[in-house]
C-alpha positions as CSV (number, residue, x, y, z in Angstrom):
1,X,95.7,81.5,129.2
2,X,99.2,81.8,128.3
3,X,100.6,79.3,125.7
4,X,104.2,77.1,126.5
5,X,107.1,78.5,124.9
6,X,107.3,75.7,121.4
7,X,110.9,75.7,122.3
8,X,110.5,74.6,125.8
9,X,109.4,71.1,125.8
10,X,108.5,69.8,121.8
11,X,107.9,66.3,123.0
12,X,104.5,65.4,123.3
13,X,102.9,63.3,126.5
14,X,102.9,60.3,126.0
15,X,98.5,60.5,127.1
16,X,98.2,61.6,123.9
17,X,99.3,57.8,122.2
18,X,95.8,56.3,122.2
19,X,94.1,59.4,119.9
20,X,97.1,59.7,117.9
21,X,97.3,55.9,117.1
22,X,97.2,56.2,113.6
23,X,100.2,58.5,113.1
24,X,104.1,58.2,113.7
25,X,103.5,59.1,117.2
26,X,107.6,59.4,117.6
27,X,107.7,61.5,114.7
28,X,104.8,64.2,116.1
29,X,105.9,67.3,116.6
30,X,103.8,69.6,118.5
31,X,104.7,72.7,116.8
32,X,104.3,71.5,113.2
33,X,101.6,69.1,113.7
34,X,99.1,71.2,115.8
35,X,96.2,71.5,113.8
36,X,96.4,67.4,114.0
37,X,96.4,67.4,117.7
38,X,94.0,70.0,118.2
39,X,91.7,68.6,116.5
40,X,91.8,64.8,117.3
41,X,92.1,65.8,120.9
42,X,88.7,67.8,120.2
43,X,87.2,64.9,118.6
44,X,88.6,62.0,120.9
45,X,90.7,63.4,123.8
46,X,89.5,63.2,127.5
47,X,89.6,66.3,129.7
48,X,93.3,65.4,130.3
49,X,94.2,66.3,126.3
50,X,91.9,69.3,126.4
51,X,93.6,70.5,129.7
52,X,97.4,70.1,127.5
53,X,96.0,71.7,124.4
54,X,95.0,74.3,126.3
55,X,98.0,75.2,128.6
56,X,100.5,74.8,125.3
57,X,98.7,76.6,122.5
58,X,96.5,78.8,124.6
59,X,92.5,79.2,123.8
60,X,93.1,81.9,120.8
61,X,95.2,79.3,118.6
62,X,92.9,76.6,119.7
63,X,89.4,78.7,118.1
64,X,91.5,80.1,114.9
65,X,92.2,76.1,114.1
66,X,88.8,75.4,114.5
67,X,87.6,77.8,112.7
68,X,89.3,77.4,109.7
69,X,88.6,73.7,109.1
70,X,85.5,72.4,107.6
71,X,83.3,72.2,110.6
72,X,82.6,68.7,109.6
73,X,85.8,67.7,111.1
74,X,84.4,68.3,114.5
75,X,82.2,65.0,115.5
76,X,78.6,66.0,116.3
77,X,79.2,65.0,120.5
78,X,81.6,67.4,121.2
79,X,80.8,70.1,118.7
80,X,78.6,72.2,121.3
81,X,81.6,72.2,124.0
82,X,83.6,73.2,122.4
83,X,81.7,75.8,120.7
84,X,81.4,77.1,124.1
85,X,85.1,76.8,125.8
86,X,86.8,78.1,122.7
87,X,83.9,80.6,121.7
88,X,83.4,79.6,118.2
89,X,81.8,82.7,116.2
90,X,83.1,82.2,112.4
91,X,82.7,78.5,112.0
92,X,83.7,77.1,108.6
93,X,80.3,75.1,106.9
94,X,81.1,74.3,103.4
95,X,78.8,75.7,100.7
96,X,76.0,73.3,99.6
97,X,74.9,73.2,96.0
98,X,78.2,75.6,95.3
99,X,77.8,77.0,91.5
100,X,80.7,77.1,89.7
């Protein structure tokens, strides 16, 4: 799926308020703050969100996001999805018991 051109439209929907609420929503920009909404629309968005991420960043941004952050990021409910819509090979676990 092709992604929206950033310069096109770098105001984000409004839908996206409720799982944003603890940001600036006004001062969100899209481009710049696209790891942030990717991944709270992962963790809390509604098929609506997903649908938006989706059409503006296009499924190969979306999986390189996810996996470079700690896989812990992702809550354990919605993990498996999207694992499978974004086909999540390299996933990021942090080392345990890491020697230094």
């Amino acid at each position: 799926m092709e992604s929206v051109s950033p310069s096109k439209n770098r105001i984000l929907p409004d839908f996206f308020r409720p799982i944003l609420w603890s940001y600036d929503f006004s001062a969100i920009d899209p481009e710049k703050d696209k790891k942030t909404i990717i991944v709270n629309t992962i963790n809390y968005g509604n098929l609506v969100h997903w649908r938006w991420i989706n059409k503006y960043y296009g499924q190969e941004t979306i999986k390189k996001i996810l996996e470079q952050i700690p896989v812990s990021e992702i809550r354990p409910r919605v993990f498996r999805l999207a694992s499978l819509i974004f086909s999540l090979d390299n996933l990021n676990y942090a080392p345990r018991g890491a020697k230094y």
